[in-house]
mmCIF file of the N, C-alpha and C atoms, coordinates in Angstrom:
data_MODEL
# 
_entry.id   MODEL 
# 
loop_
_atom_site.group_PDB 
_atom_site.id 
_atom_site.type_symbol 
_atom_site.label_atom_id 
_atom_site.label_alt_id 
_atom_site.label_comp_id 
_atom_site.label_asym_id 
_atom_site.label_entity_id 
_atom_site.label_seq_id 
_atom_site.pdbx_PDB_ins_code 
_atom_site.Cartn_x 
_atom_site.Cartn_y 
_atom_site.Cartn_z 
_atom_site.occupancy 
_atom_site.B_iso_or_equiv 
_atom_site.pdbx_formal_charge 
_atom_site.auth_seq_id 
_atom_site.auth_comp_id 
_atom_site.auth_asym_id 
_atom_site.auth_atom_id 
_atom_site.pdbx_PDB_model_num 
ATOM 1   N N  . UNK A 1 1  ? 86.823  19.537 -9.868  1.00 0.00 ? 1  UNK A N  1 
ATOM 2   C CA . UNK A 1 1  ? 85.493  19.799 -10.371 1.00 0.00 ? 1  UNK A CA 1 
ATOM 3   C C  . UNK A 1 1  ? 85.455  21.192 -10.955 1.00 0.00 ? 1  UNK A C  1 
ATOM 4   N N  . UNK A 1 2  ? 84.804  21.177 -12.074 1.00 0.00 ? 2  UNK A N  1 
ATOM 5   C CA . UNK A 1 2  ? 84.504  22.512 -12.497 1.00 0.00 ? 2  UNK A CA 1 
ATOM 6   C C  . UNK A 1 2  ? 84.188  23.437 -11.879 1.00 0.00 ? 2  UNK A C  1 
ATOM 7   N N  . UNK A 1 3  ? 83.475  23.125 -11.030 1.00 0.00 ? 3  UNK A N  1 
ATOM 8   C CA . UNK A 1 3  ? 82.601  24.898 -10.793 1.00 0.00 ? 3  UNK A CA 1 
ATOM 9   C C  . UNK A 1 3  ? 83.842  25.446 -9.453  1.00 0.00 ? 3  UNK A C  1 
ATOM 10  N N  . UNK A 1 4  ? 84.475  24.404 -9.322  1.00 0.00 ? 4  UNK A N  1 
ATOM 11  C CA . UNK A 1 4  ? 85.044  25.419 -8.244  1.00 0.00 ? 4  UNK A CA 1 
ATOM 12  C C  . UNK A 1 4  ? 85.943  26.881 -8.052  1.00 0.00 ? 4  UNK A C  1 
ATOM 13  N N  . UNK A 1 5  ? 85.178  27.872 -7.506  1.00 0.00 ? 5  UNK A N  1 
ATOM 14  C CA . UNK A 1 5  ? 85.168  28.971 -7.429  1.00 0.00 ? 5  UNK A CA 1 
ATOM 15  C C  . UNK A 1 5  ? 84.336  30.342 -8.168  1.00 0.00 ? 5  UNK A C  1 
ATOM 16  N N  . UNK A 1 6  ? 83.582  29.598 -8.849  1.00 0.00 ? 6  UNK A N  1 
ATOM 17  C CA . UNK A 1 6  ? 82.717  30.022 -9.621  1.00 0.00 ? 6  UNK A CA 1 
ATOM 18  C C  . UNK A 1 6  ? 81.167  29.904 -8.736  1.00 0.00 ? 6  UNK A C  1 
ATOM 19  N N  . UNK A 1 7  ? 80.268  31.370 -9.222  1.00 0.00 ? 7  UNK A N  1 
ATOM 20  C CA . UNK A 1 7  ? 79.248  30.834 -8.671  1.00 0.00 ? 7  UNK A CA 1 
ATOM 21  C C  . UNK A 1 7  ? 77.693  30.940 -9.282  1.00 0.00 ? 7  UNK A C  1 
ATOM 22  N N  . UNK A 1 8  ? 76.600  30.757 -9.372  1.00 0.00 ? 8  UNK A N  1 
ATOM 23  C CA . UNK A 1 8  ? 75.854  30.655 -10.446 1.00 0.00 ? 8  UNK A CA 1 
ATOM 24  C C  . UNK A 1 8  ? 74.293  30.955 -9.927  1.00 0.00 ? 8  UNK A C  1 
ATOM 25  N N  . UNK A 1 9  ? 73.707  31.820 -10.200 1.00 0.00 ? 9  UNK A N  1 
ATOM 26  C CA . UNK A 1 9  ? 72.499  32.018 -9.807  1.00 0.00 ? 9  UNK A CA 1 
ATOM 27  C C  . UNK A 1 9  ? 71.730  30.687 -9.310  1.00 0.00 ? 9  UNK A C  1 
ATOM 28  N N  . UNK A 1 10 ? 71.481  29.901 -9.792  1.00 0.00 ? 10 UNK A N  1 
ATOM 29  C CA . UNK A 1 10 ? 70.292  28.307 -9.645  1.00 0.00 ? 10 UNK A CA 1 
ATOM 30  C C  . UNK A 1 10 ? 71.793  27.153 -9.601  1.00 0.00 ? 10 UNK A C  1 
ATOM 31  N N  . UNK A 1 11 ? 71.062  26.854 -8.828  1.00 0.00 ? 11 UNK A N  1 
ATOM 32  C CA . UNK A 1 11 ? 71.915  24.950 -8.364  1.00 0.00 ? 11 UNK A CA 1 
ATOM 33  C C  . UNK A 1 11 ? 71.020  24.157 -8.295  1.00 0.00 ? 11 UNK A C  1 
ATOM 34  N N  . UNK A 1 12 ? 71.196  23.173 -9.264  1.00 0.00 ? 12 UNK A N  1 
ATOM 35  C CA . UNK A 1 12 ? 70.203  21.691 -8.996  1.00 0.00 ? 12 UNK A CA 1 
ATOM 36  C C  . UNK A 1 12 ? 71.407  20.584 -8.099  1.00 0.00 ? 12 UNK A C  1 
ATOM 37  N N  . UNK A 1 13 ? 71.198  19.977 -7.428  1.00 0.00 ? 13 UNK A N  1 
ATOM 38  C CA . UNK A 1 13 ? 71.898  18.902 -7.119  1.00 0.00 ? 13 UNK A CA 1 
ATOM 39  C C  . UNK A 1 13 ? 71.487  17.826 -6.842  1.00 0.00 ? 13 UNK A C  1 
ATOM 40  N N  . UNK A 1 14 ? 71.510  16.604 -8.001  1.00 0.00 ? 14 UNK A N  1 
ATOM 41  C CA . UNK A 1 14 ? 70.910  15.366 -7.720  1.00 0.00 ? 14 UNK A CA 1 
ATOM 42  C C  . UNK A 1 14 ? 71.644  14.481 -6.938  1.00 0.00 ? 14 UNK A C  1 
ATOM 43  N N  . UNK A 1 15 ? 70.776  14.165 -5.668  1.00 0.00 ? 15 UNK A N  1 
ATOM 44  C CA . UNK A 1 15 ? 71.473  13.263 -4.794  1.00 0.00 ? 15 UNK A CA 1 
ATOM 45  C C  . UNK A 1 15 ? 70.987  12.057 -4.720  1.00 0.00 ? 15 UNK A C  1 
ATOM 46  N N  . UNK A 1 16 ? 70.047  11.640 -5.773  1.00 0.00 ? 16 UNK A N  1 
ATOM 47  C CA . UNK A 1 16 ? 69.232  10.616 -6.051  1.00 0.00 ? 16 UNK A CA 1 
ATOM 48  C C  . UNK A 1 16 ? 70.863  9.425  -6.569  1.00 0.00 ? 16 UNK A C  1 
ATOM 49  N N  . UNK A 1 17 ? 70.615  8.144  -5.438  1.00 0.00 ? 17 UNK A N  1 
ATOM 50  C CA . UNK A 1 17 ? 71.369  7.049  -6.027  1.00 0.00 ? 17 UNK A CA 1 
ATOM 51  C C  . UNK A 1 17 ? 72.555  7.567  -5.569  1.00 0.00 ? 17 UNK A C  1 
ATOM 52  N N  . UNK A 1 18 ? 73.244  8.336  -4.815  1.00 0.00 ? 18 UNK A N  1 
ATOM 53  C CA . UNK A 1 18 ? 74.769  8.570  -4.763  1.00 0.00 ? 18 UNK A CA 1 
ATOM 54  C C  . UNK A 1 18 ? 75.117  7.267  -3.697  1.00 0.00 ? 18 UNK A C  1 
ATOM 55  N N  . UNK A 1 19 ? 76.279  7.040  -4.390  1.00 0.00 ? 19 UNK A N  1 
ATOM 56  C CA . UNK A 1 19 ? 76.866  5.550  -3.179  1.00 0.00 ? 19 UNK A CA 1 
ATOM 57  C C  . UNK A 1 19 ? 78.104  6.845  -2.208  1.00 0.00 ? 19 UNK A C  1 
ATOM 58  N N  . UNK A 1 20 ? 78.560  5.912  -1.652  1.00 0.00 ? 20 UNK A N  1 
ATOM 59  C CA . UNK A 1 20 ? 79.356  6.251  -0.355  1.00 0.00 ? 20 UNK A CA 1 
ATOM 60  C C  . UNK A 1 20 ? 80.262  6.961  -0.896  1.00 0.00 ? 20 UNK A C  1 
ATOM 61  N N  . UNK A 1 21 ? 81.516  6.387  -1.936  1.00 0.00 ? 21 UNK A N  1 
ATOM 62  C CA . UNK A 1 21 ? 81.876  6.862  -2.303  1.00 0.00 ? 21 UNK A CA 1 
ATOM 63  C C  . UNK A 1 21 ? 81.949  8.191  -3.350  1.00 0.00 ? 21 UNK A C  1 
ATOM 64  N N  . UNK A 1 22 ? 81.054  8.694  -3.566  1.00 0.00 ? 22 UNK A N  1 
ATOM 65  C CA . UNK A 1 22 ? 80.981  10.107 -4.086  1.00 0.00 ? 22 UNK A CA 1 
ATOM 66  C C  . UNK A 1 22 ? 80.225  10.676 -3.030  1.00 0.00 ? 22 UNK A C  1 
ATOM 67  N N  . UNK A 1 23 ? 79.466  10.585 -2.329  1.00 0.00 ? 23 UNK A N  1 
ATOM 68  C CA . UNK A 1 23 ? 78.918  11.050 -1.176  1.00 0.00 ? 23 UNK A CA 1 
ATOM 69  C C  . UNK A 1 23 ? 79.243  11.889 -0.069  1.00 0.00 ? 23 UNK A C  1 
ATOM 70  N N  . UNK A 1 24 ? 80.661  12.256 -0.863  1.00 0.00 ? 24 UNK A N  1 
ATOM 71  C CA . UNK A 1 24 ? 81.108  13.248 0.652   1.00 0.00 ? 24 UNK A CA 1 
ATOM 72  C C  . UNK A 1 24 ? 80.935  14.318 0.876   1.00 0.00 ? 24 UNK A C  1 
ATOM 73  N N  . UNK A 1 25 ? 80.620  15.268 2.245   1.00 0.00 ? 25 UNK A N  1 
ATOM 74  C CA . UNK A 1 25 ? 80.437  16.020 2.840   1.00 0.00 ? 25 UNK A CA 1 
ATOM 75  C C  . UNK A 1 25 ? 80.809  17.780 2.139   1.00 0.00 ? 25 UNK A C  1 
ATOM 76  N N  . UNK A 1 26 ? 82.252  17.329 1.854   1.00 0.00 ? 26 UNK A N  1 
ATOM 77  C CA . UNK A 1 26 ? 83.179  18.378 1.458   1.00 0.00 ? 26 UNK A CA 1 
ATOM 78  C C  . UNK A 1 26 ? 82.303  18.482 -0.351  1.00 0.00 ? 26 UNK A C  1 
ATOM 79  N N  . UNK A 1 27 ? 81.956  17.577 -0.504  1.00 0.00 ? 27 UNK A N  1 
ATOM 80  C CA . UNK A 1 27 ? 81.191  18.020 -2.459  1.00 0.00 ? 27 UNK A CA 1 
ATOM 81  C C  . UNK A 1 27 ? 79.914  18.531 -2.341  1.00 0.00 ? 27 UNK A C  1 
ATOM 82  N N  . UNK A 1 28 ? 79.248  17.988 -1.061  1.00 0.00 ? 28 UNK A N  1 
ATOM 83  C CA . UNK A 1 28 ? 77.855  19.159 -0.970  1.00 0.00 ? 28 UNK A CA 1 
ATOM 84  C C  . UNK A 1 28 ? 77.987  20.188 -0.488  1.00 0.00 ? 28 UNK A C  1 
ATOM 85  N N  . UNK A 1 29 ? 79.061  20.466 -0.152  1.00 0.00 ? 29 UNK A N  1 
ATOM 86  C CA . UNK A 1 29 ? 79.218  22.100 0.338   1.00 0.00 ? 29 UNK A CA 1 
ATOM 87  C C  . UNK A 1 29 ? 79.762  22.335 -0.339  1.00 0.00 ? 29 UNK A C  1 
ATOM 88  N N  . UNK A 1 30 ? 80.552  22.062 -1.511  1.00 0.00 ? 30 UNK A N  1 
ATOM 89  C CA . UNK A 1 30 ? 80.717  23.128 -2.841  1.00 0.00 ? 30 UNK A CA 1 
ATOM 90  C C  . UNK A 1 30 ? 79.598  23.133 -3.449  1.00 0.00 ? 30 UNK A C  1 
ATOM 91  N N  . UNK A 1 31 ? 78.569  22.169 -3.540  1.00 0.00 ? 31 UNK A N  1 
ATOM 92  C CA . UNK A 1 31 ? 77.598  22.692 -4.076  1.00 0.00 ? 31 UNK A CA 1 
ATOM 93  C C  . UNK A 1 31 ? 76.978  23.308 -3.951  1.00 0.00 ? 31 UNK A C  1 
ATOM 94  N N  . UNK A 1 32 ? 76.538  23.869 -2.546  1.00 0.00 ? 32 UNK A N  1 
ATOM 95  C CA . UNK A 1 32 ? 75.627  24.372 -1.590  1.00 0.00 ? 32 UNK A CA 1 
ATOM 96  C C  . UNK A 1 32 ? 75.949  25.979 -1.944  1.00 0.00 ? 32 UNK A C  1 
ATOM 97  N N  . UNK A 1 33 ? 77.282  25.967 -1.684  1.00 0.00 ? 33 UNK A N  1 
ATOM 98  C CA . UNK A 1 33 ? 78.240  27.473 -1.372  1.00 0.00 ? 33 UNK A CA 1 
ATOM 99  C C  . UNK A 1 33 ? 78.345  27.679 -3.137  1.00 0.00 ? 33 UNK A C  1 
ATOM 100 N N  . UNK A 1 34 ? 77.936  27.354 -4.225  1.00 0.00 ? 34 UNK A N  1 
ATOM 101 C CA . UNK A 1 34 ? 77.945  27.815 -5.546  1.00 0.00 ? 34 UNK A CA 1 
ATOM 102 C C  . UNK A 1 34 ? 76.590  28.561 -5.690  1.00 0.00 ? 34 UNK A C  1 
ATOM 103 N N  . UNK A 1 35 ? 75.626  28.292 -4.847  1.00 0.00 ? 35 UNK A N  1 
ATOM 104 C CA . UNK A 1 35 ? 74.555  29.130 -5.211  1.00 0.00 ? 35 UNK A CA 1 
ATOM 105 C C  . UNK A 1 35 ? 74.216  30.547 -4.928  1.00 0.00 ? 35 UNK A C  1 
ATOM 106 N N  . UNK A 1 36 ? 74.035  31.383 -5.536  1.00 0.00 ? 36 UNK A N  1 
ATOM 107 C CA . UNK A 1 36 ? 73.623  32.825 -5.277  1.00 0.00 ? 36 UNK A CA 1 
ATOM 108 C C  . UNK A 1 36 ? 72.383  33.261 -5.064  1.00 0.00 ? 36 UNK A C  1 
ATOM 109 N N  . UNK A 1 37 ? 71.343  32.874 -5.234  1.00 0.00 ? 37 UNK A N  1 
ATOM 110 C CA . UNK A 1 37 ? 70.130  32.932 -5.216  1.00 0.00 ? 37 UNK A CA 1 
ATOM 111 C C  . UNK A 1 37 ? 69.448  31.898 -4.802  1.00 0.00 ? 37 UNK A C  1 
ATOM 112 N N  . UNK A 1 38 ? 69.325  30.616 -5.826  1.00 0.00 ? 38 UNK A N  1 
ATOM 113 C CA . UNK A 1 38 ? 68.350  29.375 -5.890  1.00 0.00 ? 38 UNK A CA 1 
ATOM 114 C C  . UNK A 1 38 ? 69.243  27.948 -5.520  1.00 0.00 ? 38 UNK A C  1 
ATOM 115 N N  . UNK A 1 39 ? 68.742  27.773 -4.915  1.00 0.00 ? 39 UNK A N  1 
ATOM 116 C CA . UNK A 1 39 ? 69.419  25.931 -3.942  1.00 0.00 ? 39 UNK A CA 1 
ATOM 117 C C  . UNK A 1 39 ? 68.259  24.792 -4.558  1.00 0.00 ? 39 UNK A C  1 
ATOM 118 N N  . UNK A 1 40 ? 68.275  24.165 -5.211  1.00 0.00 ? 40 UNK A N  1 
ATOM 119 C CA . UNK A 1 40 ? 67.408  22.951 -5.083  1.00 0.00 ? 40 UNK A CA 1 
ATOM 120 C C  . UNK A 1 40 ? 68.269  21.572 -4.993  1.00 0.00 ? 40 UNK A C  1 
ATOM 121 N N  . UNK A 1 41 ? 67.795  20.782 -4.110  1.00 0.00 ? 41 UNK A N  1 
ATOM 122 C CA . UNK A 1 41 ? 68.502  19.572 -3.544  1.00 0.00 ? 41 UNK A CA 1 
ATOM 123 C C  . UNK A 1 41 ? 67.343  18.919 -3.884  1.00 0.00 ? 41 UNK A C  1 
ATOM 124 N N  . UNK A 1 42 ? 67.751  17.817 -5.229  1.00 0.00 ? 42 UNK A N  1 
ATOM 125 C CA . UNK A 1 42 ? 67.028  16.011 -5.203  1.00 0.00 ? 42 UNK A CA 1 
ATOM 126 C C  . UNK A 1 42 ? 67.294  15.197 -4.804  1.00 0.00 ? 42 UNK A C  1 
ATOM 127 N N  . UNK A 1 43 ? 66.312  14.609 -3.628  1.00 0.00 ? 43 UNK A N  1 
ATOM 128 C CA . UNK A 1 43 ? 66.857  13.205 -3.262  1.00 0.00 ? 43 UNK A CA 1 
ATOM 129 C C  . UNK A 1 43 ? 66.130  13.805 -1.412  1.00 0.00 ? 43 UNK A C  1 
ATOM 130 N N  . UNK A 1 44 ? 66.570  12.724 -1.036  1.00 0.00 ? 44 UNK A N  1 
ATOM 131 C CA . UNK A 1 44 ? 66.094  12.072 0.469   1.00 0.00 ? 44 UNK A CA 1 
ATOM 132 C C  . UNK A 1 44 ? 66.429  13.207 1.564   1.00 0.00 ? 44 UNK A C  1 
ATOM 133 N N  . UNK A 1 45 ? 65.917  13.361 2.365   1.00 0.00 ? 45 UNK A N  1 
ATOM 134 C CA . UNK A 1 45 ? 66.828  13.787 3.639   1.00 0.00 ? 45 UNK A CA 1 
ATOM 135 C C  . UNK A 1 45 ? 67.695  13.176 4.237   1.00 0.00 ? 45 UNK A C  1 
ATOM 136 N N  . UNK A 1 46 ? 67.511  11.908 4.288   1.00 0.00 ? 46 UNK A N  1 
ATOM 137 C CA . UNK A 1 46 ? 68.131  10.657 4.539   1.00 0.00 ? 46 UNK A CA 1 
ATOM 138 C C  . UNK A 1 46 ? 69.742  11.007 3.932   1.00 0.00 ? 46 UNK A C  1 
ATOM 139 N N  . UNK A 1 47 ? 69.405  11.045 2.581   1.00 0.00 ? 47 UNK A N  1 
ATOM 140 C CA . UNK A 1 47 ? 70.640  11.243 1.815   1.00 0.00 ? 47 UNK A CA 1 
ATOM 141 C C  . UNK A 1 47 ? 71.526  12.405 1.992   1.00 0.00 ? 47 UNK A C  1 
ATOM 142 N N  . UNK A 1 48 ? 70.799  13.341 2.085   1.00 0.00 ? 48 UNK A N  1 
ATOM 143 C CA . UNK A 1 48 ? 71.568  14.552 2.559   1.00 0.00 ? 48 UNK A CA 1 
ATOM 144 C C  . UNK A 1 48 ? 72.358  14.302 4.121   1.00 0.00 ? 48 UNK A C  1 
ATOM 145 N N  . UNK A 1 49 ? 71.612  13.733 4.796   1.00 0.00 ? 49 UNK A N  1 
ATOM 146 C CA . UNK A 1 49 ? 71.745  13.329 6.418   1.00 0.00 ? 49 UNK A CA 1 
ATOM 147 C C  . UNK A 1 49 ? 73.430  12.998 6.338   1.00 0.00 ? 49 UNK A C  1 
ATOM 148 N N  . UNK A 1 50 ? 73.263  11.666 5.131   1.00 0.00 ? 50 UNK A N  1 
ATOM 149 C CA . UNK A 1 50 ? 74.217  11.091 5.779   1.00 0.00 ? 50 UNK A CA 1 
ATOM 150 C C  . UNK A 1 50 ? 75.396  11.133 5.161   1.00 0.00 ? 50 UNK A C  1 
ATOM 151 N N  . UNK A 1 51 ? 75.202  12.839 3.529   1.00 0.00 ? 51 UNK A N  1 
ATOM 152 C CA . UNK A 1 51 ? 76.537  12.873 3.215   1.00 0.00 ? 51 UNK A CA 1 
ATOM 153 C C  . UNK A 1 51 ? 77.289  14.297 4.049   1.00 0.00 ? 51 UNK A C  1 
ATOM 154 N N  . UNK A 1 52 ? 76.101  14.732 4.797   1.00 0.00 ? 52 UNK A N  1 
ATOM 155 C CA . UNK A 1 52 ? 76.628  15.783 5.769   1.00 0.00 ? 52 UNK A CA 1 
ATOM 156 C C  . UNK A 1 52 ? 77.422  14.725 6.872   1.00 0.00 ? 52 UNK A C  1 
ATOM 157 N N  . UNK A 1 53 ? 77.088  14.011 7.380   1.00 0.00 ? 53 UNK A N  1 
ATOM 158 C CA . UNK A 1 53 ? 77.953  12.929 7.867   1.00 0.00 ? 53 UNK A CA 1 
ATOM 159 C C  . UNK A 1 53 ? 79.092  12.485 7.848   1.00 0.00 ? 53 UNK A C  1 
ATOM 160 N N  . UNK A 1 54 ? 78.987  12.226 6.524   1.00 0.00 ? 54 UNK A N  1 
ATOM 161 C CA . UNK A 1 54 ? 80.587  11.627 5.518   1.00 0.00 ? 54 UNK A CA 1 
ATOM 162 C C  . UNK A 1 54 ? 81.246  12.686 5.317   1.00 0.00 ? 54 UNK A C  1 
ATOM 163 N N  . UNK A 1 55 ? 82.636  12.858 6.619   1.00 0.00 ? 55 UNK A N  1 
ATOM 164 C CA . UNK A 1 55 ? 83.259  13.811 6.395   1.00 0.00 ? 55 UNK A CA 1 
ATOM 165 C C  . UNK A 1 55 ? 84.607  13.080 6.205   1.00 0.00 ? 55 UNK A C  1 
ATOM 166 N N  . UNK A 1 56 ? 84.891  11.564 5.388   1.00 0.00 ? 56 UNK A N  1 
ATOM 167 C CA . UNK A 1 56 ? 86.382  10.834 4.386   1.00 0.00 ? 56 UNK A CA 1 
ATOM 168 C C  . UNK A 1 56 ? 86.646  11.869 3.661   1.00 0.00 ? 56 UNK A C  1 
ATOM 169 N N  . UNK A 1 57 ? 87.746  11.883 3.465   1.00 0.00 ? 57 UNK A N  1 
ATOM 170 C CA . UNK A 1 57 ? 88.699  12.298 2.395   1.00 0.00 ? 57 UNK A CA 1 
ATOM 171 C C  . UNK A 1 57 ? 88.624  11.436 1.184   1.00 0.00 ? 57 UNK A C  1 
ATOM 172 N N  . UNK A 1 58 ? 88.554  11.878 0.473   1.00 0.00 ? 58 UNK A N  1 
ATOM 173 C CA . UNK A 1 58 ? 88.206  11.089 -1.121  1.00 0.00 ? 58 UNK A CA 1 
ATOM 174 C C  . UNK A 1 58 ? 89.563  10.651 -1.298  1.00 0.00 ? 58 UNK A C  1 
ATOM 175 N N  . UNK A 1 59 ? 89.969  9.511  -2.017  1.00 0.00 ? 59 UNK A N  1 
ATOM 176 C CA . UNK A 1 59 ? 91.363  9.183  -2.079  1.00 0.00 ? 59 UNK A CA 1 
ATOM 177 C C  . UNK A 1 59 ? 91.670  9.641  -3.366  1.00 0.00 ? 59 UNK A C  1 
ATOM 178 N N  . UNK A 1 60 ? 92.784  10.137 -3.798  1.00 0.00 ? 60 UNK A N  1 
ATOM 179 C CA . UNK A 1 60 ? 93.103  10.795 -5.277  1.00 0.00 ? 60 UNK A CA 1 
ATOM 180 C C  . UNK A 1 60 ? 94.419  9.796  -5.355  1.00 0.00 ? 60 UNK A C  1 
ATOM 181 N N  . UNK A 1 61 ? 94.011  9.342  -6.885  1.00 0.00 ? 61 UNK A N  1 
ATOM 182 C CA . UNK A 1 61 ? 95.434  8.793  -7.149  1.00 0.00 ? 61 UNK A CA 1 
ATOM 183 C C  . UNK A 1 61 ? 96.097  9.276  -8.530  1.00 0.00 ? 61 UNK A C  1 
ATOM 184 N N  . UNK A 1 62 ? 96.712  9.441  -8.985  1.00 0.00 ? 62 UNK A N  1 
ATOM 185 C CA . UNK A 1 62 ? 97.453  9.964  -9.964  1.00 0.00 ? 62 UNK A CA 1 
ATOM 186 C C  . UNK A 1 62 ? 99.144  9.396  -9.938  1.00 0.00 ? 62 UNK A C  1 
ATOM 187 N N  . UNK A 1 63 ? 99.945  10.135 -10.684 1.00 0.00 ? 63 UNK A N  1 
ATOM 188 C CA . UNK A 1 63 ? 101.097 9.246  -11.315 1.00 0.00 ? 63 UNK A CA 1 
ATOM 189 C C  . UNK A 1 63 ? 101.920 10.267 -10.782 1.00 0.00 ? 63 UNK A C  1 
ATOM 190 N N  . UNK A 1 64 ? 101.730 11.055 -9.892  1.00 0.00 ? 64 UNK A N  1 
ATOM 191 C CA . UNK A 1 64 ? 102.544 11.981 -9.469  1.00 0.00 ? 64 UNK A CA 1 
ATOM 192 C C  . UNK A 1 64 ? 103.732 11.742 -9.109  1.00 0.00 ? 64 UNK A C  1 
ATOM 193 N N  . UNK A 1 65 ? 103.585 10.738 -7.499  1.00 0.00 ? 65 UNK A N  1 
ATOM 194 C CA . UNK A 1 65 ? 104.794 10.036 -7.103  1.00 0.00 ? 65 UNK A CA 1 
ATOM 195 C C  . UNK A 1 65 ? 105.557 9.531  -8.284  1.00 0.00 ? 65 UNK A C  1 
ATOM 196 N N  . UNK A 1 66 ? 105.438 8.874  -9.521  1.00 0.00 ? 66 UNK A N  1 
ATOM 197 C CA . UNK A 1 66 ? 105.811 8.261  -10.244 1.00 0.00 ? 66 UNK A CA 1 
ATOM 198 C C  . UNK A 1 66 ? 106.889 9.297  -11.225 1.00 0.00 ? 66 UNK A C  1 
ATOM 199 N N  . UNK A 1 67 ? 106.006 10.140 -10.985 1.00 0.00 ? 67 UNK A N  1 
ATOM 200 C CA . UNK A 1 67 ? 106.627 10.963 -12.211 1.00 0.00 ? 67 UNK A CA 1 
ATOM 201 C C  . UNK A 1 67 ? 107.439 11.775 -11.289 1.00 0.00 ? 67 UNK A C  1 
ATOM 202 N N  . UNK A 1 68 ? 107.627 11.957 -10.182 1.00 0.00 ? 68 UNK A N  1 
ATOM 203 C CA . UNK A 1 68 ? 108.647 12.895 -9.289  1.00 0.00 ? 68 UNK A CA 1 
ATOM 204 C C  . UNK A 1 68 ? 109.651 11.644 -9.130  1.00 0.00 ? 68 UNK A C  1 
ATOM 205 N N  . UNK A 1 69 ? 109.520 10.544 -8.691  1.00 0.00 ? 69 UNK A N  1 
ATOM 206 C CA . UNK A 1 69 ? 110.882 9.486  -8.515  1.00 0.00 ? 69 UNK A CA 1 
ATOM 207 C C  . UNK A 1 69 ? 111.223 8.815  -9.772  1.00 0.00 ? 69 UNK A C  1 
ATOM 208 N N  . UNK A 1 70 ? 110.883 9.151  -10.705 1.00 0.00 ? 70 UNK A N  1 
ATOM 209 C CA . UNK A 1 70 ? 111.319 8.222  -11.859 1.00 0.00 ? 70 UNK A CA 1 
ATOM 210 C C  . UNK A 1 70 ? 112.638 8.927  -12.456 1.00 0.00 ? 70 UNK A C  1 
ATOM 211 N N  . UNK A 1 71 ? 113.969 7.654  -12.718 1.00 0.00 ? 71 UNK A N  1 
ATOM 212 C CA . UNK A 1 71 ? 114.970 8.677  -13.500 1.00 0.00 ? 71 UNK A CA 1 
ATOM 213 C C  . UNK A 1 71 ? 114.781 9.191  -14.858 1.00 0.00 ? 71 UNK A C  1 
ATOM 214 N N  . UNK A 1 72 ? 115.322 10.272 -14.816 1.00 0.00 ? 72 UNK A N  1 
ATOM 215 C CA . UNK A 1 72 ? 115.340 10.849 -15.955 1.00 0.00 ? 72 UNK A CA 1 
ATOM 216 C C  . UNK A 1 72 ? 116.544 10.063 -17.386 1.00 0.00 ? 72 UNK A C  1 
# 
């Protein structure tokens, strides 16, 4: 994600509609921890509840393996 390590006076973060899978724990606290001043969170408490909750590991897939065992 972009902003990471960067940080920015105002944060909007729409949490309106997020499914499970983007919902994790570890992405609202980069969002949270990007703000310097202004925090605004859209969406439920509910929603917030339960991606503070969701502490999965997002699965990353890429061609990595592929490209480290493949012959040259």
């Amino acid at each position: 994600h972009k902003s990471q390590g960067n940080e920015f006076d105002a944060v909007v973060i729409p949490l309106l509609n997020v499914t499970e899978q983007l919902g994790y724990r570890n992405l609202l606290y980069t969002g949270v921890t990007r703000a310097k001043k202004l925090l605004i969170l859209l969406g439920s408490e509910e929603q917030i509840y339960r991606m503070t909750r969701n502490d999965k590991k997002a699965k990353r897939y890429s061609a990595l393996k592929y490209f480290l065992t493949e012959d040259s």
